[in-house]
C-alpha positions as semicolon CSV with decimal commas, in nm:
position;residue;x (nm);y (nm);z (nm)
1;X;-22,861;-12,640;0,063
2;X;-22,899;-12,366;-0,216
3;X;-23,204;-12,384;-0,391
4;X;-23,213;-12,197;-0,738
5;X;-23,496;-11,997;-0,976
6;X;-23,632;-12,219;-1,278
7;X;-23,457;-12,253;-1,548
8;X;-23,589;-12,322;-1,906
9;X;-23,563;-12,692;-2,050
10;X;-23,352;-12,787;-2,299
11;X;-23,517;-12,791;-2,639
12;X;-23,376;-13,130;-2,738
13;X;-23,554;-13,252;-2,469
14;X;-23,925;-13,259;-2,602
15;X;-23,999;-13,559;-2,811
16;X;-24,305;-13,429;-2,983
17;X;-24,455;-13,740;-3,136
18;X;-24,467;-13,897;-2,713
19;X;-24,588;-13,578;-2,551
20;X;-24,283;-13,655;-2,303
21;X;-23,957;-13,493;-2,224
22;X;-23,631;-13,698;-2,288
23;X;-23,460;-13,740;-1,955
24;X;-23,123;-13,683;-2,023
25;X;-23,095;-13,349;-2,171
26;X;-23,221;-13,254;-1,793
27;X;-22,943;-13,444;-1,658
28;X;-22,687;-13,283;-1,862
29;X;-22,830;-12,924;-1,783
30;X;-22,788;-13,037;-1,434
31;X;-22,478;-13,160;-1,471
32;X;-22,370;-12,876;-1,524
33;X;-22,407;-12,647;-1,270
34;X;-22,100;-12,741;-1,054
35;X;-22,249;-12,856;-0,770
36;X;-22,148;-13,160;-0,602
37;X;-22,529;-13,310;-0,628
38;X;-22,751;-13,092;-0,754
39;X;-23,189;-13,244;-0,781
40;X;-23,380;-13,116;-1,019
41;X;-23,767;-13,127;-1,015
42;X;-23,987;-13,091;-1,258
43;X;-24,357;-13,123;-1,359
44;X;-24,273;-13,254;-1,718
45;X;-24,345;-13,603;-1,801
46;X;-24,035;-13,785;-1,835
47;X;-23,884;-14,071;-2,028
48;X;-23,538;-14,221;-2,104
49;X;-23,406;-14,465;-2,327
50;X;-23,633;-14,785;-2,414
51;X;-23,834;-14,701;-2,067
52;X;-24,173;-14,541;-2,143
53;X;-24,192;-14,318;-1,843
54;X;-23,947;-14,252;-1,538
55;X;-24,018;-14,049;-1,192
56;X;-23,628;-13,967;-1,205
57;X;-23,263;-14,034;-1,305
58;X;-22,982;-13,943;-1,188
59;X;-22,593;-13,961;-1,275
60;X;-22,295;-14,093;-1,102
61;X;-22,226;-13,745;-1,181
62;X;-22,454;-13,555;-0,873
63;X;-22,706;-13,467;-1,100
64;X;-23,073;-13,592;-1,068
65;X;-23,412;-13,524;-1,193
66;X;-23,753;-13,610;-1,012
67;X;-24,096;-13,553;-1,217
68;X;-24,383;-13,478;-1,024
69;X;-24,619;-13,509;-1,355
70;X;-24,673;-13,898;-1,250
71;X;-24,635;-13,857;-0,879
72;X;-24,960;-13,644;-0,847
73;X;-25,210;-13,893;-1,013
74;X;-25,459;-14,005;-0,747
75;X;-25,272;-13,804;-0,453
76;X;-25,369;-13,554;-0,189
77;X;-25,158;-13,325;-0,095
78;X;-24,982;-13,534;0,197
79;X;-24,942;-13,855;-0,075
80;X;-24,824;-13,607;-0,266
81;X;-24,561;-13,496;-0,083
82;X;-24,433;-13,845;0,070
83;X;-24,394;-13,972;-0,307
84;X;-24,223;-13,648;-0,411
85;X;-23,936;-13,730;-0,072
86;X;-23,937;-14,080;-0,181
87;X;-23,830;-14,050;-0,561
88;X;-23,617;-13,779;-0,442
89;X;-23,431;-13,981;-0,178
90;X;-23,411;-14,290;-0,413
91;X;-23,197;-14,066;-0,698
92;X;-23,045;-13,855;-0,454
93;X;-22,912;-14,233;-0,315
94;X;-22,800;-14,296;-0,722
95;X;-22,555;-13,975;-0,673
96;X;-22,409;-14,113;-0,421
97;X;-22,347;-14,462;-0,551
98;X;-22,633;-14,673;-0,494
99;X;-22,798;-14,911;-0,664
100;X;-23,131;-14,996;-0,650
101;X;-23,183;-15,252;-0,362
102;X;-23,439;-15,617;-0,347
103;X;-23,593;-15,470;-0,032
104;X;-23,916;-15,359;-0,093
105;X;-23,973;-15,146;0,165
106;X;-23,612;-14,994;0,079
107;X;-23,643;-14,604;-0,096
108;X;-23,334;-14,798;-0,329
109;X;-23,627;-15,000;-0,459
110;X;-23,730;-14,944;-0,790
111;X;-24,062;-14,836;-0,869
112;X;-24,209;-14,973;-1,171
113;X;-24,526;-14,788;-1,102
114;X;-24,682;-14,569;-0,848
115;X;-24,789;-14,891;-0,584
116;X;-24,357;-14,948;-0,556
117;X;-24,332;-14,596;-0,436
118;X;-24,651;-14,606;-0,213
119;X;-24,511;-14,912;-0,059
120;X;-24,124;-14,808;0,013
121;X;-24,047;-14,645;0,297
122;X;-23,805;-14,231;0,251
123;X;-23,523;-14,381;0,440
124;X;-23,233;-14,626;0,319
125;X;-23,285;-15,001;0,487
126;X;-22,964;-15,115;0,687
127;X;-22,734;-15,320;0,420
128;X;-22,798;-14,928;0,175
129;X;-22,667;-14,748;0,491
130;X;-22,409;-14,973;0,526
131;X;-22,293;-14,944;0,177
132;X;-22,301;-14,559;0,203
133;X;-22,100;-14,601;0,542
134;X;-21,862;-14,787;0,339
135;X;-21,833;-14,574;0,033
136;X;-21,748;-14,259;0,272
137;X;-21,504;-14,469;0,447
138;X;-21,324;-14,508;0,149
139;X;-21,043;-14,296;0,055
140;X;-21,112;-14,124;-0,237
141;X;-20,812;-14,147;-0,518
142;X;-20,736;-13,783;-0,487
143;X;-20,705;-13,798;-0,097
144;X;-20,499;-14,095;-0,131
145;X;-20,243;-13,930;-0,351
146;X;-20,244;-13,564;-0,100
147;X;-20,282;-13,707;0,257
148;X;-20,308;-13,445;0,503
């Protein structure tokens, strides 16, 4: 794990008249650093597409971005910090191809509002670990074509 200094925010991604910061621009900064998944945090308010707030995205890409401006309303410091593993768990799991899962208890569940995350456990249930057992099982197209 490397963990870099801040980084300015892309101007594009202020959107003036919501007092929020457009998701995506983040992603694409993040994108871009070359890492194979790369998390992002950030105490910005986010929002993306026709979704009026978000406590992260992430890409298919690696990259993913976790807001902590929601994540803190109501919270201690221990609440705090179990949301803040939570949201990053669930897009960290969205890098490496999951979906979002019907268990409730699941970190792949969405959260809608703060009570989802509150309720969801930080680790993946058994059929999202079996997925991800299957997905690394998988040989990948470029391993296929140079077996060693």
């Amino acid at each position: 794990m490397h963990v870099d200094a801040p980084v300015p925010l892309p101007g594009d991604a202020y959107a003036p008249t919501r007092g929020q910061h457009r998701a995506e621009p983040l992603l694409a900064l993040l994108s871009g650093h070359g890492a194979r998944h790369v998390l992002g945090i950030t105490h910005r308010d986010l929002f993306s597409a026709d979704l009026n707030f978000v406590f992260g995205i992430a890409s298919r890409s690696g990259a993913c971005v976790v807001s902590t401006a929601r994540l803190l309303f109501g919270a201690n410091d221990e609440l705090f910090r179990a949301r803040l593993l939570k949201e990053a768990v669930h897009e960290l799991g969205h890098t490496l191809g999951l979906d979002h899962c019907s268990d409730p208890r699941c970190v792949m569940h969405f959260s809608n509002k703060l009570a989802d995350t509150d309720v969801k456990g930080d680790a993946y249930c058994d059929r999202c670990v079996a997925r991800l057992e299957a997905r690394r099982r998988r040989p990948s197209a470029r391993s296929a074509r140079n077996p060693r």
